[in-house]
N, C-alpha and C positions, 0 to 999 in steps of 0.2 A: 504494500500500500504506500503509495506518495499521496501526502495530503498539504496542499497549497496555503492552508488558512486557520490558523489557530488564535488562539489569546491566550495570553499568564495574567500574571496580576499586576503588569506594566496599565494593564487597562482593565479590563473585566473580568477575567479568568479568574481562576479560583488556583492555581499552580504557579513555583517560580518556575522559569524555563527551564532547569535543569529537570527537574520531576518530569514535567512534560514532555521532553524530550527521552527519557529516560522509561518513563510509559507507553511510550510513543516507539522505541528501540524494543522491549519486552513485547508487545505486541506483533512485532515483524515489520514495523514501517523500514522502508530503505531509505526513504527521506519527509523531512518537515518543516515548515516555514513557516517563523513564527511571525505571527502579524498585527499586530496589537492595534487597536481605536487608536487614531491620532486625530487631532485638527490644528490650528496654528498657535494654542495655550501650550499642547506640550511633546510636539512631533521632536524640538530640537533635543529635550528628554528622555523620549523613549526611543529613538534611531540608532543613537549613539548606542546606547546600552545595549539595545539586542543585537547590533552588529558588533559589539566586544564580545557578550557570551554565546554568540554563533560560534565564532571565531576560535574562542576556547574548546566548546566542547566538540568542533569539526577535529580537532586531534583528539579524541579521549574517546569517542565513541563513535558505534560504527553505524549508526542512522548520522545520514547529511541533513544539516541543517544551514537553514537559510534565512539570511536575515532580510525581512520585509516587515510592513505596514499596511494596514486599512487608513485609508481618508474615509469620516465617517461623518454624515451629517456636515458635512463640507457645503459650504453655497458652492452654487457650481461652476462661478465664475475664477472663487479660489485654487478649485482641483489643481488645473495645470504648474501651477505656481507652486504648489505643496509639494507636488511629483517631483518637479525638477529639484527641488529642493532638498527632498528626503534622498533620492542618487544621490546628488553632491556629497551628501552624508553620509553613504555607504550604501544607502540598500537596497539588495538584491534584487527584490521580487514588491513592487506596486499593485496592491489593491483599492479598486472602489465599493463601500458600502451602496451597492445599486439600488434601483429603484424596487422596493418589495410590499406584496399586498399587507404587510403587518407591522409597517413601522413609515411614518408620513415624512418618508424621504423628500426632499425638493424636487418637482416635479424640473428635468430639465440634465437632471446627475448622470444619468446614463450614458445620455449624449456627450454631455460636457466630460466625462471620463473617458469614452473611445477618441473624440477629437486629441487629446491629453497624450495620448497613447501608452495610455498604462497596462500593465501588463495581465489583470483579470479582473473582470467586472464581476462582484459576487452577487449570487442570487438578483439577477436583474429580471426579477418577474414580469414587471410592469413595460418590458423592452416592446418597441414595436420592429415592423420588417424592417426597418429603412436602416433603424438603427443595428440589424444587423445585419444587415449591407455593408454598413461604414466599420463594423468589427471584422469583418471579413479582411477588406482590404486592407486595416489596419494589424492584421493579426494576431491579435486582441482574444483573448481567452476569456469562455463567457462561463460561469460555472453553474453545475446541477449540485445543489446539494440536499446533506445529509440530515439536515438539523432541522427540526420540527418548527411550524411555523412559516419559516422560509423558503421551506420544501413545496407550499402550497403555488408556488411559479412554477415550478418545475417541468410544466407540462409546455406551458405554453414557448418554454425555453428552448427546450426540446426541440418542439416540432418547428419555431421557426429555422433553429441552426441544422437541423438538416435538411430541410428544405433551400436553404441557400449555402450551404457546404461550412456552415461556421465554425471552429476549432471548440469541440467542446470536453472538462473536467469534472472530476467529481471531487468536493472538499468537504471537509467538515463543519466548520465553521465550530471547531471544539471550543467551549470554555472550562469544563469539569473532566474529569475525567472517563466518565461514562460517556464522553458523545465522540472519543476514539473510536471507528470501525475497524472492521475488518476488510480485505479487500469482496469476500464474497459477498456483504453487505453491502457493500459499494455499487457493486454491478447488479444488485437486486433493487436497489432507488433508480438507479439506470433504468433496469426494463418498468420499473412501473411508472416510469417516465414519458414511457411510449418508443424507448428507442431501441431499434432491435439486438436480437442478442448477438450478432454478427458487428455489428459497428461496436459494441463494447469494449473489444480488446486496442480498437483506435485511438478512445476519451482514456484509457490508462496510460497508452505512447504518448498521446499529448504531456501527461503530466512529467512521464519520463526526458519526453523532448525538453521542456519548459526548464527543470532540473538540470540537463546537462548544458543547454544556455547560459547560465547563471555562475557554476561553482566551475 
């Protein structure tokens, strides 16, 4: 299992990153990316820091990890700005807290994410075609997830990115320790996603591909 999206207790999660990574390594992940809520009060806070104990424990143990951030609840005119901001600063892997039926995102984030070109737009339920169009070209990782709540886009995710060939993953969106899968749980949010069980082993390569980009 590669999973793209996590949190410690830099922001929500309930784990330091060593546990979670360490839970995360026990379970059989081959890699994890930790991603903590940022916005512009404490990105310059918590970037640093997960890319010093990325760093550390990529030599101590044998899950790769990666150091990333969520922009979350960001106006969406800030995204890009934050993006480039959070690189300069080390890290890895860029995510956007997308547009989702269960949390009254700014209507606009989506977009204003793919334009940004950051590297995965989480749970963006509320995506229309167009905007994944503009992911396509942008190659721009749109994610199905695992996590209750969030999972309720899932379909409509789905069926636009195969429909126009879009790079799609599967993530957790772990905060506790119970919302770690397994990869056969993975592929099982997958098919009841509507995506068939033959393109499943592709949405894993992505994540793989995504991984060896990076580190």
């Amino acid at each position: 299992m590669i999973d793209l999206h996590t949190h410690t207790f830099f922001s929500d999660g309930e784990l330091i990153p060593s546990e979670l990574v360490r839970r995360a390594e026990d379970k059989g992940y081959k890699a994890i990316a930790l991603t903590d809520h940022v916005d512009a009060s404490n990105i310059d806070i918590v970037v640093p820091r997960i890319v010093k104990v990325a760093e550390e424990l990529n030599r101590l143990q044998s899950v790769k990890v990666i150091a990333g951030l969520e922009l979350t609840h960001v106006p969406p005119a800030s995204i890009k700005r934050l993006a480039d901001a959070a690189r300069e600063m080390g890290a890895q892997l860029v995510l956007v807290h997308g547009e989702t039926p269960v949390e009254p995102v700014k209507e606009g984030t989506n977009l204003a994410a793919i334009e940004a070109g950051v590297d995965v737009l989480a749970h963006p339920g509320l995506i229309t075609r167009d905007e994944v169009r503009l992911a396509v070209k942008k190659g721009i990782l749109l994610e199905i997830t695992t996590r209750k709540g969030h999972s309720l886009g899932n379909g409509i995710v789905a069926k636009l990115a195969l429909q126009e060939n879009a790079l799609l993953i599967v993530n957790t969106d772990t905060h506790a320790p119970g919302d770690l899968v397994t990869e056969a749980y993975a592929k099982k949010v997958l098919l009841c996603a509507g995506i068939p069980e033959e393109k499943t082993h592709s949405i894993f390569q992505n994540s793989v591909h995504a991984v060896q980009k990076v580190l």
